[in-house]
C-alpha positions as CSV (number, residue, x, y, z in Angstrom):
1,X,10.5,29.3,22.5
2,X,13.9,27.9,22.9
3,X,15.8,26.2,20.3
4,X,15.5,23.1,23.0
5,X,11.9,23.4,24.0
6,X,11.2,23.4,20.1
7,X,13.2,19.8,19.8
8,X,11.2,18.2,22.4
9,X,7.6,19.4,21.1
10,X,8.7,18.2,17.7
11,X,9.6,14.8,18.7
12,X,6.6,14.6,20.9
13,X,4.5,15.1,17.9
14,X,6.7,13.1,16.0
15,X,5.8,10.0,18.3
16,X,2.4,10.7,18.5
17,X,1.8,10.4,14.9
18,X,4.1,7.7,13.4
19,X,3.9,5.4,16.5
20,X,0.7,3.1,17.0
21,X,2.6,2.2,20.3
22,X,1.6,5.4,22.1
23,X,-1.1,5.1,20.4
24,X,-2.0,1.0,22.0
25,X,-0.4,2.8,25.8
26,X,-2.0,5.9,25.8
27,X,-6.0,6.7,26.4
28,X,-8.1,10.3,26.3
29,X,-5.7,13.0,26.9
30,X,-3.4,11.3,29.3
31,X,0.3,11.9,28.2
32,X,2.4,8.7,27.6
33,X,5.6,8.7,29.5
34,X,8.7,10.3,28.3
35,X,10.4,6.9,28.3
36,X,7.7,5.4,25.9
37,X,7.9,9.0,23.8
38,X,11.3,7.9,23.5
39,X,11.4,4.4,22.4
40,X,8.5,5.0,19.8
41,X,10.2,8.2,18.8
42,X,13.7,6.0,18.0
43,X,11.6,2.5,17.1
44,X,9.8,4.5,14.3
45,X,11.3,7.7,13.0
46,X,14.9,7.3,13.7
47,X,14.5,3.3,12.6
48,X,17.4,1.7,9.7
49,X,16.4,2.9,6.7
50,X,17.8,3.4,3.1
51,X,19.6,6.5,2.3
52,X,17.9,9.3,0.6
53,X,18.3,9.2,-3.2
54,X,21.2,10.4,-5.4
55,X,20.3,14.0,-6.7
56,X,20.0,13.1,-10.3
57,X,16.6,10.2,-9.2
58,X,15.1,13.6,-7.3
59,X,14.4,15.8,-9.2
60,X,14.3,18.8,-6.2
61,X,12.5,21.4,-9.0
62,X,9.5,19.2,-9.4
63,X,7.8,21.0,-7.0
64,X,8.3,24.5,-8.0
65,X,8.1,24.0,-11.5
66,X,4.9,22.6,-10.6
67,X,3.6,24.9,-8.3
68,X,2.3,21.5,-6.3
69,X,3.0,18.7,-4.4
70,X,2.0,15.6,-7.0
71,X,-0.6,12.7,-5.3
72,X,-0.7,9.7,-7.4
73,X,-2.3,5.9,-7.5
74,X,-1.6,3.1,-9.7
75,X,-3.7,3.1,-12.6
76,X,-5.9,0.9,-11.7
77,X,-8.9,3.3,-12.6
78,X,-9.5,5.2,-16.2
79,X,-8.1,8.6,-15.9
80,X,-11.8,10.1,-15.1
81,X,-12.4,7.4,-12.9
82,X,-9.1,8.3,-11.1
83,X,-9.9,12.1,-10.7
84,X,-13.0,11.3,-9.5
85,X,-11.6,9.1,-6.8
86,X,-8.7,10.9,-5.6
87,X,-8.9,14.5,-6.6
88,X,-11.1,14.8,-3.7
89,X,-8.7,13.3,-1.4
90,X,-5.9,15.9,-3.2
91,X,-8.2,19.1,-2.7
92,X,-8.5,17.7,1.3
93,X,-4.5,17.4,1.4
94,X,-3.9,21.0,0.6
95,X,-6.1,22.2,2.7
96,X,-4.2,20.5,5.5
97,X,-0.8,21.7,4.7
98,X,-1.7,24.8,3.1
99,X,0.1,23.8,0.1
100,X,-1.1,22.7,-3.6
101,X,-1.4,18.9,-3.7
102,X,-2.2,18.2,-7.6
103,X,-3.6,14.3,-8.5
104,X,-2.1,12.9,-11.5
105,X,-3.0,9.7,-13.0
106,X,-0.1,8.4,-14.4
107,X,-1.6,7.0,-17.4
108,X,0.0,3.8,-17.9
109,X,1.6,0.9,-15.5
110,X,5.2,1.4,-17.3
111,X,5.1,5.7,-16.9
112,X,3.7,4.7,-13.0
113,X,6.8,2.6,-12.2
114,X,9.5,4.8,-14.0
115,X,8.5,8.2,-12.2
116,X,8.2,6.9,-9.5
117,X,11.2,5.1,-9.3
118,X,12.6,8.6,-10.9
119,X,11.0,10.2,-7.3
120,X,8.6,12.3,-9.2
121,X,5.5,11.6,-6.9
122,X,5.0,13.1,-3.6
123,X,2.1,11.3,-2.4
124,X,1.2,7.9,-2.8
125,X,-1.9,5.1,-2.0
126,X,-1.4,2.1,-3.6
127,X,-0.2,-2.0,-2.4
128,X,2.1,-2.6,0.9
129,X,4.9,-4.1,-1.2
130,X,4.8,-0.6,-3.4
131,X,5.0,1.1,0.0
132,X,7.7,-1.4,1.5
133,X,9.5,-0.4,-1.8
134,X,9.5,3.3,-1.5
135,X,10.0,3.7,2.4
136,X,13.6,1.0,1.6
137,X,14.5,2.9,-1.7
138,X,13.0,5.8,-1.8
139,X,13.1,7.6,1.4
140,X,9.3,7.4,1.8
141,X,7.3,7.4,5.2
142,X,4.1,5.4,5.1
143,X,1.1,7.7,6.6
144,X,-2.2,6.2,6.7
145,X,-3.4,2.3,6.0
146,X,-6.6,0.5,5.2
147,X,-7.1,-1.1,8.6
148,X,-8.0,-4.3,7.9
149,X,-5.4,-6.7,7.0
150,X,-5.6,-9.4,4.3
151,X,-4.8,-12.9,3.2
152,X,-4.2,-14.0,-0.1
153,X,-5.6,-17.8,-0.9
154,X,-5.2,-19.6,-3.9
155,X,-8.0,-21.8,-5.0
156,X,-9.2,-24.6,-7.3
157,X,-13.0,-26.3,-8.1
158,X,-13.8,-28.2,-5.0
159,X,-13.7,-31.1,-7.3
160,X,-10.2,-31.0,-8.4
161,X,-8.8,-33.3,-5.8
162,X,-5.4,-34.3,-7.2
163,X,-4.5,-31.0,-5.9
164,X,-3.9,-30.7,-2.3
165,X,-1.1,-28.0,-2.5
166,X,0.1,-26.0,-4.4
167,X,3.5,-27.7,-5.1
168,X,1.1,-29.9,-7.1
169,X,0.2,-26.6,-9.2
170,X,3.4,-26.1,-10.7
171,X,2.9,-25.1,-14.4
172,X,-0.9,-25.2,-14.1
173,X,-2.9,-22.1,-15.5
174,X,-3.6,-19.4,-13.3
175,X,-6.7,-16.7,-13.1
176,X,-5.2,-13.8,-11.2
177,X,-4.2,-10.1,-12.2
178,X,-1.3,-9.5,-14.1
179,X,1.8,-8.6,-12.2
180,X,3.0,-6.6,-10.3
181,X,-0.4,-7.1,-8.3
182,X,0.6,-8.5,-4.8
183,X,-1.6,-11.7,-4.7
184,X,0.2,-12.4,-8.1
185,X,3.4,-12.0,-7.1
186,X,2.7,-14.0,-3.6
187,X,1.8,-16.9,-6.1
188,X,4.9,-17.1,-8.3
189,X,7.0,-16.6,-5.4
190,X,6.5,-20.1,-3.9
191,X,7.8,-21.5,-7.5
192,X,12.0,-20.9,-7.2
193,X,11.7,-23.3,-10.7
194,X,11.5,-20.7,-13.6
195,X,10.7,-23.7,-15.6
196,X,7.9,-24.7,-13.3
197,X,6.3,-21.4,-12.8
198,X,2.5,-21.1,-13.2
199,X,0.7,-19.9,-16.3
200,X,-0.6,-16.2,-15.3
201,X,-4.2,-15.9,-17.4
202,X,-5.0,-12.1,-16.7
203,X,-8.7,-11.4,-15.1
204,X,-9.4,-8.4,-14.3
205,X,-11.7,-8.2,-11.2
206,X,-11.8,-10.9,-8.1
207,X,-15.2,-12.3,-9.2
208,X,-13.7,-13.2,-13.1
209,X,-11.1,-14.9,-11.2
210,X,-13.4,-16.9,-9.3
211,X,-15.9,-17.4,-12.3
212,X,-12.2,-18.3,-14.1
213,X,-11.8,-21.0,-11.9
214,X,-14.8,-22.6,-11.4
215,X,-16.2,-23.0,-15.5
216,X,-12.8,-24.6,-15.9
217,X,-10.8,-21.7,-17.9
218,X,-8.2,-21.8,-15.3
219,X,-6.8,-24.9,-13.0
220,X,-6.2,-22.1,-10.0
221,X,-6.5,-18.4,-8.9
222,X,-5.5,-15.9,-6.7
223,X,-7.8,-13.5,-4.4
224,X,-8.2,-12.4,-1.3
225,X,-10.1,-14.2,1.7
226,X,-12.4,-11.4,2.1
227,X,-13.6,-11.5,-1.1
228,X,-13.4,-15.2,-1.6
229,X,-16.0,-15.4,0.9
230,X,-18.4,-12.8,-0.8
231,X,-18.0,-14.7,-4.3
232,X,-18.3,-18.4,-3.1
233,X,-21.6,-18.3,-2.0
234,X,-22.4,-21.9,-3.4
235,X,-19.1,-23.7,-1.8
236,X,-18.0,-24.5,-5.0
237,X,-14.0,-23.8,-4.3
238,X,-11.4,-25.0,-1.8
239,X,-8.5,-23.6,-0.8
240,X,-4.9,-24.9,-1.3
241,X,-2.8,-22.2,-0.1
242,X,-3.0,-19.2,2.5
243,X,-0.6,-16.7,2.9
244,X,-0.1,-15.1,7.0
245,X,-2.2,-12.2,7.5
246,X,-0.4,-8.9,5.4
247,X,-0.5,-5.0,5.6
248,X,-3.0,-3.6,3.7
249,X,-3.2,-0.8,0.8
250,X,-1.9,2.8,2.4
251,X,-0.7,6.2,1.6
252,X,3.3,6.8,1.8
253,X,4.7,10.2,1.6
254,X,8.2,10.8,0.1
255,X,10.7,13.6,1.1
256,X,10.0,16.9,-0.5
257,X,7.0,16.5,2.0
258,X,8.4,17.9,5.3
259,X,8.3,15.9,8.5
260,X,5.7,17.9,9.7
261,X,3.5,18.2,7.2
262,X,3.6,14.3,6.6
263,X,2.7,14.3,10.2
264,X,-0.5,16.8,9.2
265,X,-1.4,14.4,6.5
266,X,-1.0,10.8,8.4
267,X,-3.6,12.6,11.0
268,X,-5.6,14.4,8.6
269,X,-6.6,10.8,6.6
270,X,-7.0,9.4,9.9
271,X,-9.5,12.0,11.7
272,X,-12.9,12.0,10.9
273,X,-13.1,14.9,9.0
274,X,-11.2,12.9,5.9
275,X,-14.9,10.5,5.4
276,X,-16.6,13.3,2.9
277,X,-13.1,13.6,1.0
278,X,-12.4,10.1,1.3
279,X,-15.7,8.3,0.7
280,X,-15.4,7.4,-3.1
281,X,-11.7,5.5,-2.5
282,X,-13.1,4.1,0.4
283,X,-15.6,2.5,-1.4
284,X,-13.8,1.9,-4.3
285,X,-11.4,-0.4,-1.8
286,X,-14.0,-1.8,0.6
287,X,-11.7,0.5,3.6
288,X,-14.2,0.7,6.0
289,X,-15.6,3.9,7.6
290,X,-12.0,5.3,8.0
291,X,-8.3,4.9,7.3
292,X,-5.8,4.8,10.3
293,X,-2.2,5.1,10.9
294,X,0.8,3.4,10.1
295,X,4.0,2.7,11.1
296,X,6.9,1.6,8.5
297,X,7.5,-1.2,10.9
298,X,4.7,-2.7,9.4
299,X,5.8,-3.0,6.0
300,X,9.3,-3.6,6.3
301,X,10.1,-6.8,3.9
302,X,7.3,-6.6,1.7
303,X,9.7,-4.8,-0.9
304,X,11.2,-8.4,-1.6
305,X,7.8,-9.4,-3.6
306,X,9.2,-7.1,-6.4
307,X,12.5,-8.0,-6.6
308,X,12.1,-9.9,-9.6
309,X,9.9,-7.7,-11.2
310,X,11.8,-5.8,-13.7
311,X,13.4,-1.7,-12.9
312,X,12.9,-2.1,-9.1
313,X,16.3,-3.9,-8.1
């Protein structure tokens, strides 16, 4: 095959992975046009993006020193919890590429930020804003998502009605997860007063924050619409604030993956042979019966929700 015929069939495949615009246009087997091959190929791989970190924050023997690409999550989970969650999903991965993907639970929030602001993970499913981050900093791609998107609400007992909204809420106490957790950081952006900013009381799980909230432990909290609904069976909250409909959770590879194997992975998590390897995360995050694929258009902007959140900017 000629140097040129190998060009075009990479950006063919290139489009048909990282583009949900062919994938909207196009149906069966039927090929999209060139001209739409095109414009998804420059809209999504060839769109603005941060330059590629200085040598000394990528470490380039990572890799070889560890024999393996390195798949990580935040740790959200307890470090068996974690492996069995994801080492699944790691043993799937290198099986697609042909290359050793090794999970690693990085053990702390603190050690989770610093190597991976250090470029020491290959692989990563965590929050949109973390994904935002690393495809704007880090020179990430973002593979797969959780399909369904989500809103953030903040609520308060039904019976507090001096508050209406939440510029009413400044200073009040909070139940929500500690920070850098998205809803969180959703919430104290809306307060540009540091004096005025709410009082975060961390609770661990969306039901505590609901419970939080309606015993009286906390004036407000943080949690998603989707699970507001499955925790407020007797009406007891009402809603103050509602954020637009956001990205979900995905998977963002960085760039010691090469383009095509990122393009193996992004269909790999996406096909339906990733539901055995997948099931435990899936449940673990209410994902539905299957990931699908992202674009970075998607994210783009999110990143800001961390800029005051210390070591990012």
């Amino acid at each position: 095959m000629s140097i040129k015929s190998t060009v075009v069939v990479s950006l063919v495949a290139i489009s048909v992975v990282f583009s949900p615009v062919l994938a909207a246009d196009s149906s069966g087997d039927k090929p999209a046009p060139m001209q739409a091959i095109a414009a998804a190929i420059k809209k999504v791989v060839f769109s603005p993006a941060a330059p590629a970190p200085a040598k000394n924050t990528l470490p380039e023997r990572i890799v070889e020193e560890q024999e393996a690409l390195v798949f990580t999550a935040p740790p959200r989970e307890t470090p068996d919890a974690g492996i069995e969650i994801y080492q699944p999903v790691a043993d799937y991965l290198s099986q697609v590429i042909g290359k050793k993907v090794r999970y690693k639970h990085p053990g702390t929030w603190g050690v989770y930020r610093t190597e991976m602001l250090k470029g020491s993970y290959d692989i990563i499913f965590d929050g949109p804003h973390f994904n935002s981050y690393r495809m704007e900093k880090l020179s990430h791609n973002i593979l797969a998502k959780i399909p369904v998107r989500h809103e953030f609400t903040v609520i308060v007992h039904k019976d507090k009605t001096a508050f209406q909204n939440l510029s009413q809420m400044a200073g009040r106490t909070f139940c929500t997860h500690a920070p850098p957790n998205l809803g969180t950081l959703v919430l104290l952006s809306q307060f540009d007063n540091p004096s005025r900013q709410p009082v975060i009381i961390n609770s661990k799980g969306w039901e505590n924050i609901y419970e939080g909230v309606i015993s009286g432990k906390c004036v407000g909290g943080v949690l998603p619409m989707a699970n507001l609904k499955k925790v407020d069976r007797a009406n007891l909250a009402r809603i103050v604030f509602k954020t637009a409909a956001m990205p979900n959770q995905a998977f963002s590879a960085g760039p010691r993956v090469s383009l095509e194997d990122q393009m193996k992975l992004a269909q790999a998590l996406a096909s339906p042979d990733a539901a055995a390897p997948t099931e435990k995360l899936r449940a673990a995050y209410k994902v539905g019966d299957s990931f699908a694929l992202a674009s970075n258009q998607e994210y783009q902007g999110l990143a800001e929700y961390l800029r005051n959140e210390w070591g990012y900017y």
